[in-house]
TIVEX-119657 format. One record per residue: residue in one letter; x, y, z of N, C-alpha, C in turn. Coordinates in pm, 1 decimal. Atoms other than C-alpha are relative to their C-alpha. Layout:
N
  rest       n_X       n_Y       n_Z      ca_X      ca_Y      ca_Z       c_X       c_Y       c_Z
     A         X         Y         Z         X         Y         Z         X         Y         Z
...
***
This chain:
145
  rest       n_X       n_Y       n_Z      ca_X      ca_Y      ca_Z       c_X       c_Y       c_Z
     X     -13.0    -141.0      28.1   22148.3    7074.4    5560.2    -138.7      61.5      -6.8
     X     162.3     -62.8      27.0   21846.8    7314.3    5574.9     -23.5     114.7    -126.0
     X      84.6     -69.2     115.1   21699.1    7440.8    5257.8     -45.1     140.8      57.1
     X      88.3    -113.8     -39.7   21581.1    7775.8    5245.7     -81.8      73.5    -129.3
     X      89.2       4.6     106.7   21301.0    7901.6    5028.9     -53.4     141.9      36.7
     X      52.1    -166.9      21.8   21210.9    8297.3    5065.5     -27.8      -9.2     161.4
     X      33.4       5.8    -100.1   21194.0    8205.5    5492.3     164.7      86.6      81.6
     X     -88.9     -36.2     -80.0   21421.2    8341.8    5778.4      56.3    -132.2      48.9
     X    -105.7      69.7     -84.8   21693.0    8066.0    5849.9     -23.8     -24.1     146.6
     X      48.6       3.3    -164.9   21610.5    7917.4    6218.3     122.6    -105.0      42.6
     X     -75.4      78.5     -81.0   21917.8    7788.3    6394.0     -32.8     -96.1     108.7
     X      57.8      97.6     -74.9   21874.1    7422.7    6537.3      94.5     -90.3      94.8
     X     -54.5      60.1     -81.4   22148.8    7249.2    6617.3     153.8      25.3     -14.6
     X    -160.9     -15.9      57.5   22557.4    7231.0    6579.7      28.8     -83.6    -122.5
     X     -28.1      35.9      77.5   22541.4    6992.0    6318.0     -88.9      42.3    -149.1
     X      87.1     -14.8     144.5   22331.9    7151.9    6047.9      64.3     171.3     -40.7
     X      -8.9    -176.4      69.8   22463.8    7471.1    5804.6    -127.0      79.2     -17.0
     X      90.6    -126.2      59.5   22244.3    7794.0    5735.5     112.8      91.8    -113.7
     X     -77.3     -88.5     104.4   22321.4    7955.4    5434.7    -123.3      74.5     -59.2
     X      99.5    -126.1     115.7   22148.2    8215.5    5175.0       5.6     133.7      26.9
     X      39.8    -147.3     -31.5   22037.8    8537.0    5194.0     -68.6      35.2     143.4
     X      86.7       2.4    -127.6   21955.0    8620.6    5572.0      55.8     -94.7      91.6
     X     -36.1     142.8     -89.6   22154.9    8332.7    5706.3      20.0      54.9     129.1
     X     -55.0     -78.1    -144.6   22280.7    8572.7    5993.8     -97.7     -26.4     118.7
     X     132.8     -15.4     -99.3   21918.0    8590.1    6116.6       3.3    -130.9      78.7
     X      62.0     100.4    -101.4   21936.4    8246.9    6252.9     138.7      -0.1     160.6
     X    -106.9       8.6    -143.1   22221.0    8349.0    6544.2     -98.4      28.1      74.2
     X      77.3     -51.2    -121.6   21897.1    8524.0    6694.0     -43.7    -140.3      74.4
     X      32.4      95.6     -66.5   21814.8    8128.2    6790.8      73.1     -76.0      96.3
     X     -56.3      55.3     -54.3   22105.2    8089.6    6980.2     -14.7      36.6     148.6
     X      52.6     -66.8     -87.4   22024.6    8106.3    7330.3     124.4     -15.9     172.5
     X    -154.2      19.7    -120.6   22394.0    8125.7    7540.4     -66.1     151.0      44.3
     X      -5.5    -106.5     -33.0   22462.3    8383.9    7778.6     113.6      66.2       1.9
     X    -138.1     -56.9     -26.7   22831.8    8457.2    7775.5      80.8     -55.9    -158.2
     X     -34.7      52.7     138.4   22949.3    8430.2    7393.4     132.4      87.8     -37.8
     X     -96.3     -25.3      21.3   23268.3    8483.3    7279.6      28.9      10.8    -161.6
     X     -60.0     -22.2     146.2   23382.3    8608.1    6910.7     140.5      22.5     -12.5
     X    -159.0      -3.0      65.8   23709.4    8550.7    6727.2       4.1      40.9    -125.4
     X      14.6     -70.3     147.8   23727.3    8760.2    6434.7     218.0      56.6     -13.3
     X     -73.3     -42.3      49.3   24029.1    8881.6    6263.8      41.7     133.7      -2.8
     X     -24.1    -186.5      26.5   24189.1    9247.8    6248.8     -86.5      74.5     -70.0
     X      81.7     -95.5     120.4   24033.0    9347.1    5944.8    -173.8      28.5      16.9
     X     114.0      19.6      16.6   23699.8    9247.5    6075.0     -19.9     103.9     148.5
     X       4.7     -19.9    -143.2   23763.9    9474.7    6427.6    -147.0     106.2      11.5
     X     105.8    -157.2     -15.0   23531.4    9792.7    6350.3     -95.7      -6.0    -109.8
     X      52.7      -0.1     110.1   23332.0    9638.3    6114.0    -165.7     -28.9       5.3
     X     116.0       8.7     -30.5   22935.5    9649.4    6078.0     -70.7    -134.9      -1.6
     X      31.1     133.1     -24.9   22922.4    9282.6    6049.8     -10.7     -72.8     144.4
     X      47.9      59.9    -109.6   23002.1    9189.1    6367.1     -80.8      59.2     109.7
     X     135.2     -90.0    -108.2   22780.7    9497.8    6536.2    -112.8     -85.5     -10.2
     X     134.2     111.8      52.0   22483.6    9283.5    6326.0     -12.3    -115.1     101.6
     X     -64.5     168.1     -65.8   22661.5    8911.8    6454.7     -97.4      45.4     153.4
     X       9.7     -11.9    -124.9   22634.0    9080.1    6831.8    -136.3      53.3      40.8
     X     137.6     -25.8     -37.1   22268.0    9214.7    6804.4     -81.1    -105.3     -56.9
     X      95.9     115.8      69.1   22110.2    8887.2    6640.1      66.4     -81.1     160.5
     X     -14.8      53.6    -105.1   22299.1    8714.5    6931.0     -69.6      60.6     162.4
     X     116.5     -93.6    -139.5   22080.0    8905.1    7257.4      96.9     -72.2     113.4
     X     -58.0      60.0     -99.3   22348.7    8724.7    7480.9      43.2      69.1     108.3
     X       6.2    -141.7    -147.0   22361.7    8941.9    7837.1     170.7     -14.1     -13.1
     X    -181.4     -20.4     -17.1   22783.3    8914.2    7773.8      51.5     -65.3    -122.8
     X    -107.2      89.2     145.4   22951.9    8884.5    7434.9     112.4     100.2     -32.3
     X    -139.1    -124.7      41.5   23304.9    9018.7    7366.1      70.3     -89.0    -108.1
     X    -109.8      32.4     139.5   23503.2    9004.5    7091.9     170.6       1.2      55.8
     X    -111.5       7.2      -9.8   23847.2    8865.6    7061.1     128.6      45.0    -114.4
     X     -42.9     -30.3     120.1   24080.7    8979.0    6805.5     114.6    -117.6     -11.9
     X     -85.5     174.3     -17.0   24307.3    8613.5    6696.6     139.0      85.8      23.3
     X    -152.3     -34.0      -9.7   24675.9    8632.9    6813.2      65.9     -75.7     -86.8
     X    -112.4      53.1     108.4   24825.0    8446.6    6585.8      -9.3       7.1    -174.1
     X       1.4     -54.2     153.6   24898.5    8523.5    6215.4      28.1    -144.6     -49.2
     X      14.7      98.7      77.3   24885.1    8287.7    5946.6     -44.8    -164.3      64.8
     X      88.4     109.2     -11.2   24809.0    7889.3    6028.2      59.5       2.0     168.0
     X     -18.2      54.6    -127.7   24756.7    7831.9    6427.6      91.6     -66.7      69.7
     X     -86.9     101.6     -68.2   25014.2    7659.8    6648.0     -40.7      28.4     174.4
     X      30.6      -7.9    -142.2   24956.9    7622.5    7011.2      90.0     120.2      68.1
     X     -47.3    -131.0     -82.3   25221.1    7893.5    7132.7     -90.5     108.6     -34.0
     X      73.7    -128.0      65.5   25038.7    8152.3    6897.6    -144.5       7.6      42.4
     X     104.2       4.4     -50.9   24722.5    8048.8    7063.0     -33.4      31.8     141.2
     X      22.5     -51.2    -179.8   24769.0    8122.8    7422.9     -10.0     119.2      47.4
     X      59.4    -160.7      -6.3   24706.6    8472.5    7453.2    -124.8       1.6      26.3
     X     103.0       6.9      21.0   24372.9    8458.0    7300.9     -65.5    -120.7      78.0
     X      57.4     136.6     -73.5   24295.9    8100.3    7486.5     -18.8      77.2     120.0
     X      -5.3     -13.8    -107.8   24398.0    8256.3    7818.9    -149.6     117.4      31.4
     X      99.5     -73.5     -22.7   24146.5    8571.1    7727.5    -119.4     -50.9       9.1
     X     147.9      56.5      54.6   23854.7    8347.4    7621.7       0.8     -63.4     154.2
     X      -4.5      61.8     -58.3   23937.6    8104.9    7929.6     -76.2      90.5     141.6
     X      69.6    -100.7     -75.7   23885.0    8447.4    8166.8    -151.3      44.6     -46.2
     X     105.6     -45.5      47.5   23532.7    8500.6    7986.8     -98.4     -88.0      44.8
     X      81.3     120.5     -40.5   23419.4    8142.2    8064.6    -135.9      -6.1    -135.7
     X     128.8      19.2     111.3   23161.2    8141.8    7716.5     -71.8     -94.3      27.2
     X      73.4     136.5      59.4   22912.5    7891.8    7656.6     -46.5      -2.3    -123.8
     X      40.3      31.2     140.6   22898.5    7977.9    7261.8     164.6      60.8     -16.5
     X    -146.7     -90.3      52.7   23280.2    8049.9    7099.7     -69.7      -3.6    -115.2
     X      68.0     -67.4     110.3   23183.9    8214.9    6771.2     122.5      43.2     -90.7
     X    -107.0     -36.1      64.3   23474.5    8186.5    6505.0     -48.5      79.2     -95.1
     X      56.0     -72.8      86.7   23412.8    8492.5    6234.5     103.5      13.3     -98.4
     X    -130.3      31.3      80.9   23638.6    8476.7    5939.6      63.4     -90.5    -112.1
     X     -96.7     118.5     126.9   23919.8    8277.3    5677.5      21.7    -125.3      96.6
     X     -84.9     117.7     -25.4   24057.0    7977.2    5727.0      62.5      -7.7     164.5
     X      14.2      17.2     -81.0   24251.7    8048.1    5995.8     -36.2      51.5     126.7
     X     108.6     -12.0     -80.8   24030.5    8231.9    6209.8     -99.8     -91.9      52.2
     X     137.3     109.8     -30.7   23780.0    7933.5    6211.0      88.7    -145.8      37.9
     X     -79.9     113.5     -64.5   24099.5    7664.7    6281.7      31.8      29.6      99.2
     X     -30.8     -97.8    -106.3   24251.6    7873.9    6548.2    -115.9     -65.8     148.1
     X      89.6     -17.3    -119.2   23917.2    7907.5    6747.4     -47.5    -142.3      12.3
     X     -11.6      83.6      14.2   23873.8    7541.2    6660.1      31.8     -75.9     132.7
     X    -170.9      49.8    -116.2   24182.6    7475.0    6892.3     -35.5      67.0      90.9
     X       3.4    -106.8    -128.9   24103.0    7713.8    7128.2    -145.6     -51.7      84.9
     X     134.1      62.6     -62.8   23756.6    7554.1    7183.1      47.3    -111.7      48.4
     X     -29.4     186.3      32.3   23926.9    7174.3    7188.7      15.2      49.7     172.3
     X     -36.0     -33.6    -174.5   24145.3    7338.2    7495.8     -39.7      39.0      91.6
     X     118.3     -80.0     -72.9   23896.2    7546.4    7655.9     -75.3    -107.6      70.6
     X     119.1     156.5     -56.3   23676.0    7190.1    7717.3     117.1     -74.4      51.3
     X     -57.4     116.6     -89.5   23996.6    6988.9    7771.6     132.7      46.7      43.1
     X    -115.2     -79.2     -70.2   24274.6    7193.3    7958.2     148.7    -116.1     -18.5
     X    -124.7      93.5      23.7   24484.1    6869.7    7969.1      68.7     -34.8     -94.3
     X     -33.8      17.2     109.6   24517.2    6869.3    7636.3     122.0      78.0     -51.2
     X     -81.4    -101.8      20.1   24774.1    7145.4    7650.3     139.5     -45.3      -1.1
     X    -105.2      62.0      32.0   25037.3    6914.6    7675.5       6.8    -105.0     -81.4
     X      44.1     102.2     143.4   24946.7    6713.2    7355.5      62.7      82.5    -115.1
     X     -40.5     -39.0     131.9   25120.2    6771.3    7050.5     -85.4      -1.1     -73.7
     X      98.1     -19.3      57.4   24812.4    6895.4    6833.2      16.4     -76.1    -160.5
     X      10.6      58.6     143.6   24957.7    6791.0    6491.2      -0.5    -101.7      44.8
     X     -21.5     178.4      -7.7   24968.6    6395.5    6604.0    -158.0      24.7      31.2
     X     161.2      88.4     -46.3   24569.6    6403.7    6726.3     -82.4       1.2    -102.8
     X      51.3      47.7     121.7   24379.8    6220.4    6546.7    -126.7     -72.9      88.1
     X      34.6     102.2    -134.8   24062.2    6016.3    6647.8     -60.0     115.4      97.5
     X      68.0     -91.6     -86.3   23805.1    6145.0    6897.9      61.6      49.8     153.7
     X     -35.9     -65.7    -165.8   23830.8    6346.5    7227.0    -173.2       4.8      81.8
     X     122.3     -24.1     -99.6   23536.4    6402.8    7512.7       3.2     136.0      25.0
     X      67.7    -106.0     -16.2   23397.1    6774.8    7525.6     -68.3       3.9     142.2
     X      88.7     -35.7    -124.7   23291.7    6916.6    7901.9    -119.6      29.2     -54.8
     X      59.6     -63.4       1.7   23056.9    7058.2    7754.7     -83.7     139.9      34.7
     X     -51.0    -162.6     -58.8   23127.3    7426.8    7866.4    -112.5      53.5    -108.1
     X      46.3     -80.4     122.3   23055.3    7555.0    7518.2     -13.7     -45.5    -117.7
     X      -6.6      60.6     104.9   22920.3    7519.4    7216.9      88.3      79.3    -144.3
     X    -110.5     -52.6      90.0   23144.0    7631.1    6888.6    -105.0     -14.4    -131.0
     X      22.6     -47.9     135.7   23001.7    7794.0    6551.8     100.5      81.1     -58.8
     X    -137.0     -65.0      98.2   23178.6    7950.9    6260.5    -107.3      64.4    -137.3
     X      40.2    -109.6     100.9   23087.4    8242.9    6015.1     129.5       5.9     -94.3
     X    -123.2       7.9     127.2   23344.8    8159.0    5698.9     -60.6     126.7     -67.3
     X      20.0    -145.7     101.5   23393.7    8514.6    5519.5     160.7     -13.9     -21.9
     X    -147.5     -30.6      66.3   23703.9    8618.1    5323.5      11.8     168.7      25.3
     X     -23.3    -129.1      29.9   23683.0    8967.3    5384.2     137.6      60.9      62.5
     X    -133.3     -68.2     -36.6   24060.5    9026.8    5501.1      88.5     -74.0    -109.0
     X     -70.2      70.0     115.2   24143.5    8813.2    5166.7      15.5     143.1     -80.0
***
């Protein structure tokens, strides 16, 4: 985890958190060009993700709003999969509760492994292989709690 001590947060890799005051600042280190956000209703017109989308400088980032209400299931996901899938990302960017950040989760898994679409999601368990299309972060907020 990276400590932070009165500095600007510097995003390094997928396996390390940023947190504190300022944590936002380290999306400016992400360096995709086609980034995709999954935020929630409540979060549609909100000055957070204007911030999110100018720390990111990515020449193509659109926002998705999630199709499915309460916990994810693969029907409730294909909407939003099919939109993200037309975008082609190389950063998905979950913004949000719970399941906003499972959701896009799933939507990233399928996005890298298309074949997977005929897998019953609750039975997988145990690793999978990533194309490596895109990489997947997550901004946990409660603000539609």
């Amino acid at each position: 985890m990276l400590r932070l001590r009165h500095q600007v947060p510097v995003f390094r890799s997928s396996k390390e958190t940023v947190s504190g005051l300022g944590a936002r600042n380290s999306l400016s280190g992400v360096t995709k060009q086609r980034v995709a956000i999954v935020i929630s209703r409540s979060l549609e017109d909100s000055e957070e993700i204007s911030q999110i989308k100018q720390f990111l400088k990515a020449s193509q980032t659109r926002v998705f709003v999630k199709s499915w209400h309460g916990e994810p299931n693969l029907l409730s996901l294909l909407s939003t999969l099919k939109e993200i899938e037309e975008c082609q990302p190389d950063f998905i960017l979950a913004v949000g509760g719970g399941s906003v950040i499972d959701g896009s989760k799933i939507i990233w898994m399928l996005y890298e492994n298309p074949s997977m679409y005929q897998i019953d999601i609750s039975s997988l368990s145990g690793r999978f292989s990533l194309r490596g299309y895109s990489d997947f972060g997550a901004i946990p907020c409660t603000i539609g709690s």
